[in-house]
Jmol script that loads the backbone (N, CA, C; Angstrom):
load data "model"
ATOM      1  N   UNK A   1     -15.051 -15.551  20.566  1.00  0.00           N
ATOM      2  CA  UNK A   1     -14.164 -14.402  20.495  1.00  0.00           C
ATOM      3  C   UNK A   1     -14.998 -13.175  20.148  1.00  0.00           C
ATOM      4  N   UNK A   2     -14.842 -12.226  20.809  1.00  0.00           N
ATOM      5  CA  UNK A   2     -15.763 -10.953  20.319  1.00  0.00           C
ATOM      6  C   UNK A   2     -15.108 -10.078  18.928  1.00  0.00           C
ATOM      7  N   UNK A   3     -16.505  -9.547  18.691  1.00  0.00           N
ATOM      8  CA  UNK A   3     -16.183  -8.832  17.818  1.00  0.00           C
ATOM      9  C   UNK A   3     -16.449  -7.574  17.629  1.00  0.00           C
ATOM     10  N   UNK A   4     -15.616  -6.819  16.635  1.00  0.00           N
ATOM     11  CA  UNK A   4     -16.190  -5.365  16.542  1.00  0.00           C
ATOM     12  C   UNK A   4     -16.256  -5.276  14.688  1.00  0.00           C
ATOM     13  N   UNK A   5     -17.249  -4.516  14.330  1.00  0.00           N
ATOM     14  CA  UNK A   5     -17.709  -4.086  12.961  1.00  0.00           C
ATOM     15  C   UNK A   5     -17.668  -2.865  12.973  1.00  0.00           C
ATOM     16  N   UNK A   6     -17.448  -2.420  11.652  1.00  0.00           N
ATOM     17  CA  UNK A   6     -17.418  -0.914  11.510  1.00  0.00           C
ATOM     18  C   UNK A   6     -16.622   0.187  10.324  1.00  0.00           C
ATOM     19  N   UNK A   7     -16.663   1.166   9.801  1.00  0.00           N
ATOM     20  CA  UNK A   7     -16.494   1.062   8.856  1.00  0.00           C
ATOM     21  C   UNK A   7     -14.977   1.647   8.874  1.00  0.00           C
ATOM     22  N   UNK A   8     -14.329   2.316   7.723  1.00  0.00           N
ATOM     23  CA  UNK A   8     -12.727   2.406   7.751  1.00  0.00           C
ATOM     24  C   UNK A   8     -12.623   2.944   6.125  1.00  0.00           C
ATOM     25  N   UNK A   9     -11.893   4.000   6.560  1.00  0.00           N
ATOM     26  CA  UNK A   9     -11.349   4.902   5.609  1.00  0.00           C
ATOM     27  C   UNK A   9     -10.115   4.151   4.786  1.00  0.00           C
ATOM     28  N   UNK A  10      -8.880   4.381   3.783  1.00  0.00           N
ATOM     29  CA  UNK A  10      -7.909   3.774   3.559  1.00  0.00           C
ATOM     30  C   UNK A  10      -7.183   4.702   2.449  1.00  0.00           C
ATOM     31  N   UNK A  11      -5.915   5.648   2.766  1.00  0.00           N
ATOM     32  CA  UNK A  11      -5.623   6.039   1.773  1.00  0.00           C
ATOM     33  C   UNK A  11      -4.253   5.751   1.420  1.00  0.00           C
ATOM     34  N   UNK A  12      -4.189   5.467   0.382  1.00  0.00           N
ATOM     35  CA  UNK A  12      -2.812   5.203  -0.541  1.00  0.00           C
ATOM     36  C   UNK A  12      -1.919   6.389  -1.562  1.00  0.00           C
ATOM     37  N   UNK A  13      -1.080   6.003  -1.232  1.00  0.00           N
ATOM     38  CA  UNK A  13      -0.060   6.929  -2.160  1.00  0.00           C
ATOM     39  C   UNK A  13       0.900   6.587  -2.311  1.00  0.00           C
ATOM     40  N   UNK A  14       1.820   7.023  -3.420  1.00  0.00           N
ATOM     41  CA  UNK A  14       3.268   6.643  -3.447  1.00  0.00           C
ATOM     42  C   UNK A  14       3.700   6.972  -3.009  1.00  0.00           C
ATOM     43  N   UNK A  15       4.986   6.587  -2.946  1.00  0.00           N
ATOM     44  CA  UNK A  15       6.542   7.643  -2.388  1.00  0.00           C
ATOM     45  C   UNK A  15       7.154   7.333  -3.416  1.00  0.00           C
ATOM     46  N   UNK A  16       8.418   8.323  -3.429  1.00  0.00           N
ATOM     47  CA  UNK A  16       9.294   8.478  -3.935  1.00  0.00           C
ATOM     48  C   UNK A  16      10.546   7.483  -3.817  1.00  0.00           C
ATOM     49  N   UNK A  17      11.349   7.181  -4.833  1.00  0.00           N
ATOM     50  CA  UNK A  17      12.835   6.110  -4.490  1.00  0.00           C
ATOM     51  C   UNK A  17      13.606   6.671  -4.691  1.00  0.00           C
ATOM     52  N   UNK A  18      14.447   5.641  -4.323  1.00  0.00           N
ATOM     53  CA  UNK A  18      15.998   6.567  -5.023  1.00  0.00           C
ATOM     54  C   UNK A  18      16.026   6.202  -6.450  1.00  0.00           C
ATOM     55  N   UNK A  19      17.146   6.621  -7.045  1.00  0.00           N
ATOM     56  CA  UNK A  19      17.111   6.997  -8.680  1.00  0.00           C
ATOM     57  C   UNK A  19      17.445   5.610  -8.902  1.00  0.00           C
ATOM     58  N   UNK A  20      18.370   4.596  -7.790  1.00  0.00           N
ATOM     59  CA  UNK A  20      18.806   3.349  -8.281  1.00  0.00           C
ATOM     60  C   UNK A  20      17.504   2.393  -7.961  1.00  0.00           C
ATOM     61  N   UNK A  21      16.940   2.605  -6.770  1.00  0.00           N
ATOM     62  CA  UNK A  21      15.773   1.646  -6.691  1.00  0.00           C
ATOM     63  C   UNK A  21      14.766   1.772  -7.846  1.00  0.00           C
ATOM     64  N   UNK A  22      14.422   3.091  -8.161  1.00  0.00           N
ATOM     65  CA  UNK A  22      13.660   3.623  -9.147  1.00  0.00           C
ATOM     66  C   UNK A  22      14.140   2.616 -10.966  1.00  0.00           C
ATOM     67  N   UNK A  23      15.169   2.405 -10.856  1.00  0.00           N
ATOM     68  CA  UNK A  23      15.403   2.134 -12.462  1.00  0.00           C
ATOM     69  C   UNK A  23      15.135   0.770 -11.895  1.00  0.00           C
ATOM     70  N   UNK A  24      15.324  -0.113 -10.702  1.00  0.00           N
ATOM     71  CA  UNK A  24      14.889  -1.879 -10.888  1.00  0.00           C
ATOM     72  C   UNK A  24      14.195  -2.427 -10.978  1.00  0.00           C
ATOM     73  N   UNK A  25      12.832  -1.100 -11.235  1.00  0.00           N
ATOM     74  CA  UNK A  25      11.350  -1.563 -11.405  1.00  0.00           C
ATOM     75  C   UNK A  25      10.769  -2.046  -9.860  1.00  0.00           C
ATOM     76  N   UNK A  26      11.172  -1.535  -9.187  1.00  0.00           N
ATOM     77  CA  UNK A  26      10.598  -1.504  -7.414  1.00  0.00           C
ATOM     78  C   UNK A  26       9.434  -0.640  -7.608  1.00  0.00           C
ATOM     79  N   UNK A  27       8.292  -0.630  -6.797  1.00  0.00           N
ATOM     80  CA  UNK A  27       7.724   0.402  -6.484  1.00  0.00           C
ATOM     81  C   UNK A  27       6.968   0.211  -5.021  1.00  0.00           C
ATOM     82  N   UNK A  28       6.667   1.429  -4.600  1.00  0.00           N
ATOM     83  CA  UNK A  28       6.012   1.715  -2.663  1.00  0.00           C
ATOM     84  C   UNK A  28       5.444   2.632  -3.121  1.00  0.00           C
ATOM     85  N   UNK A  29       3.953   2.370  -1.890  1.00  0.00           N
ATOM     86  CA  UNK A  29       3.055   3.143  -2.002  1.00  0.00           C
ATOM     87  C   UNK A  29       3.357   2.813   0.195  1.00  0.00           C
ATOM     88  N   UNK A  30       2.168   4.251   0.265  1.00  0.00           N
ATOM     89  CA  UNK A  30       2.416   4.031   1.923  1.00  0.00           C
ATOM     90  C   UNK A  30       0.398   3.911   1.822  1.00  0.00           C
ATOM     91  N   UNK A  31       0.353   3.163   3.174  1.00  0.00           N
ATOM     92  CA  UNK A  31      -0.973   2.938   3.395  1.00  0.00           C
ATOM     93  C   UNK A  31      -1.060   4.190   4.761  1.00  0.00           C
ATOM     94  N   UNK A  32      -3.026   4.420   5.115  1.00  0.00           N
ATOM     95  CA  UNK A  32      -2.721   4.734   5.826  1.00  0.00           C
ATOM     96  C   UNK A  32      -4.420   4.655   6.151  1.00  0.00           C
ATOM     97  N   UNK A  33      -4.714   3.649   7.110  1.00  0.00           N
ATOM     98  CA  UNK A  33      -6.199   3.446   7.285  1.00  0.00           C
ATOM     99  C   UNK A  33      -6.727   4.042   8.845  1.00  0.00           C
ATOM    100  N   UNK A  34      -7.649   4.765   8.958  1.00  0.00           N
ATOM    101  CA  UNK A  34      -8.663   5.118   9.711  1.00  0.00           C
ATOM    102  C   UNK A  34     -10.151   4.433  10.131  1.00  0.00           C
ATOM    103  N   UNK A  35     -10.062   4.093  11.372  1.00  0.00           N
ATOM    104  CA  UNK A  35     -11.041   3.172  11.776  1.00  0.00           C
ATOM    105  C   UNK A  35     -12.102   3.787  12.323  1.00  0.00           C
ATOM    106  N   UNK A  36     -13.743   4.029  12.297  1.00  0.00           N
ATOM    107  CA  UNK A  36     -14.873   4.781  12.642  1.00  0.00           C
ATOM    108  C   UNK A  36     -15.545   3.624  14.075  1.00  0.00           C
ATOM    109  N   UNK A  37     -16.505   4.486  14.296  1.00  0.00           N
ATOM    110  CA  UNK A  37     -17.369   3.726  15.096  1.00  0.00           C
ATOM    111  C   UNK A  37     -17.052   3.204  16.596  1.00  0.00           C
ATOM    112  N   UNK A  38     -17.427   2.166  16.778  1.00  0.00           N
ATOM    113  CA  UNK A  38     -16.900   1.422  18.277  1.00  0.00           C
ATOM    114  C   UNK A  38     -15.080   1.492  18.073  1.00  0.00           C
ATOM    115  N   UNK A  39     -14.578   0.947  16.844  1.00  0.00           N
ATOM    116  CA  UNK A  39     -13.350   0.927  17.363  1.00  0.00           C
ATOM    117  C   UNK A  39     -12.671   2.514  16.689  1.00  0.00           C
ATOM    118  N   UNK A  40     -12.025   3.355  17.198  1.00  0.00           N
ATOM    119  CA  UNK A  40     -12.007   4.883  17.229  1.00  0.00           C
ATOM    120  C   UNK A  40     -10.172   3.930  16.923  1.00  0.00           C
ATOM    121  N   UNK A  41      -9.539   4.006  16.206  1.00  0.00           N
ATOM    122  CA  UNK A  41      -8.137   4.061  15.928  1.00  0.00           C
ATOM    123  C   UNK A  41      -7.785   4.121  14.390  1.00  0.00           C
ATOM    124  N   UNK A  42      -6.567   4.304  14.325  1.00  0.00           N
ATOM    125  CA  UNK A  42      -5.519   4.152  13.189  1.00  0.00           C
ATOM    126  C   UNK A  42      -4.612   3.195  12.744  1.00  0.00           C
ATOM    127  N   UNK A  43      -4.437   3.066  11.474  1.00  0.00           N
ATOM    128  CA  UNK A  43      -3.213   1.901  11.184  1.00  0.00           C
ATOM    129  C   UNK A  43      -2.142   2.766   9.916  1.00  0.00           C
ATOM    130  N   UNK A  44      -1.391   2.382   9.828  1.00  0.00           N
ATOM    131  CA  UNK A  44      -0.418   2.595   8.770  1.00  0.00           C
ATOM    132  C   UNK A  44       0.397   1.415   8.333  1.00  0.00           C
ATOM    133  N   UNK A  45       0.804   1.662   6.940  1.00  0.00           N
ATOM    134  CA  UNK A  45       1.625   0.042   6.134  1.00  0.00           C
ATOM    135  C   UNK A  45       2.518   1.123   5.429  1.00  0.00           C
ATOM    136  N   UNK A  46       2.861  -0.486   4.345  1.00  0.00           N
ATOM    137  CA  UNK A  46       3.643  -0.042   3.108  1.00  0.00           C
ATOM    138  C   UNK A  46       3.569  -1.057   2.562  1.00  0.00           C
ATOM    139  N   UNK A  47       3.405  -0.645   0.867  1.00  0.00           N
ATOM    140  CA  UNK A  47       3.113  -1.866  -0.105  1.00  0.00           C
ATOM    141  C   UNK A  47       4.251  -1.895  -0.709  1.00  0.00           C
ATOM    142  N   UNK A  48       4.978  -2.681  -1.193  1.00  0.00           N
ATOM    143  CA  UNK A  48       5.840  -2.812  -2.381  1.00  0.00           C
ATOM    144  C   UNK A  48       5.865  -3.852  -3.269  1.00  0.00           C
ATOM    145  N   UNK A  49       6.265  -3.743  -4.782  1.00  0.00           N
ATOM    146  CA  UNK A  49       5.908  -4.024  -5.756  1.00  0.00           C
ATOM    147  C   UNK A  49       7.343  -4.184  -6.369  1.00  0.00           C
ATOM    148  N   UNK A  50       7.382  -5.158  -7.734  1.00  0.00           N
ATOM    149  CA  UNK A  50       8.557  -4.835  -8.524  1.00  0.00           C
ATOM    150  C   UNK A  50       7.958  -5.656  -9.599  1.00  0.00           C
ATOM    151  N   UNK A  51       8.031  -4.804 -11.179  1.00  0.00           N
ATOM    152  CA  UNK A  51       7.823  -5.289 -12.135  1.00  0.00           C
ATOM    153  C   UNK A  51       8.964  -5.730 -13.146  1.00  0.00           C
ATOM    154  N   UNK A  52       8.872  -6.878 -13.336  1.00  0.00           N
ATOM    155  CA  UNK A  52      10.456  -7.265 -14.231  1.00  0.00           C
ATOM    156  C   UNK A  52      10.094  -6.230 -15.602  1.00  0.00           C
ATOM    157  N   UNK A  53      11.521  -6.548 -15.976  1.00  0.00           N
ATOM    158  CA  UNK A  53      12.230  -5.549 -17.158  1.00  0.00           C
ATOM    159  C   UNK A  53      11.342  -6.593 -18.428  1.00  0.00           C
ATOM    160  N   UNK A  54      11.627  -7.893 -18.101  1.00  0.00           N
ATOM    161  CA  UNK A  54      10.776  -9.062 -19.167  1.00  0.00           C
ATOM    162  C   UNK A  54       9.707  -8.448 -19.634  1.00  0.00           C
ATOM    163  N   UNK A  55       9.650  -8.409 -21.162  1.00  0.00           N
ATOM    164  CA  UNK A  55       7.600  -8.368 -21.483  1.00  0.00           C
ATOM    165  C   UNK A  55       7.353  -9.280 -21.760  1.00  0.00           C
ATOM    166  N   UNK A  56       6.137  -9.160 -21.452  1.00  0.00           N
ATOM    167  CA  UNK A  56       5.321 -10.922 -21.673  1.00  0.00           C
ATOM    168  C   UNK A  56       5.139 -10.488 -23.486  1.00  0.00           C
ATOM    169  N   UNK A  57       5.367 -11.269 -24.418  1.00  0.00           N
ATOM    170  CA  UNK A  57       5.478 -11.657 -25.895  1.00  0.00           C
ATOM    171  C   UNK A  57       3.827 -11.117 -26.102  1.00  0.00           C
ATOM    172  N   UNK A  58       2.565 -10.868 -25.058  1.00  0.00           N
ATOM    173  CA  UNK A  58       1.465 -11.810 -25.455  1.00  0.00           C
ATOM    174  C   UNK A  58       0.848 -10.231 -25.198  1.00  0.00           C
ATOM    175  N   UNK A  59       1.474  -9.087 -24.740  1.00  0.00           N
ATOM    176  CA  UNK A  59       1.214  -7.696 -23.964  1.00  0.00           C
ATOM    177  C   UNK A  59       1.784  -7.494 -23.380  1.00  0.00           C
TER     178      UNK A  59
END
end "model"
wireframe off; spacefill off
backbone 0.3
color backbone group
C-alpha cells in the first residue's frame, strides 16, 4: 500500500454550549488540521468530553 509522510499543523479550540449543556459538565473543542508537503489538504473534527459532578475522595 503506498504511502505518503509529511508534516501537519493542528489547531484546537473550544466552543461555546448552551447554558444547559454547559452546567452537565459536557465540553467541545473543534479540531482543525492542515496537511504540508506531497499531500497539500485539510481536515476538520470535534472533540467532546464530559466530566462527572462525582469527586474522586483521593483529588
Amino acid at each position: 500500500m503506498p504511502a505518503i509522510a509529511g508534516a501537519f499543523d493542528v489547531t484546537i479550540a473550544p466552543e461555546t454550549l448552551s447554558d444547559t449543556a454547559a452546567q452537565s459538565g459536557l465540553g467541545r473543542l473543534s479540531l482543525a488540521k492542515r496537511y504540508h508537503g506531497a499531500l497539500d489538504a485539510s481536515a476538520q473534527g470535534e472533540m467532546l468530553s464530559v466530566r462527572p459532578e462525582v469527586r474522586h475522595p483521593c483529588g
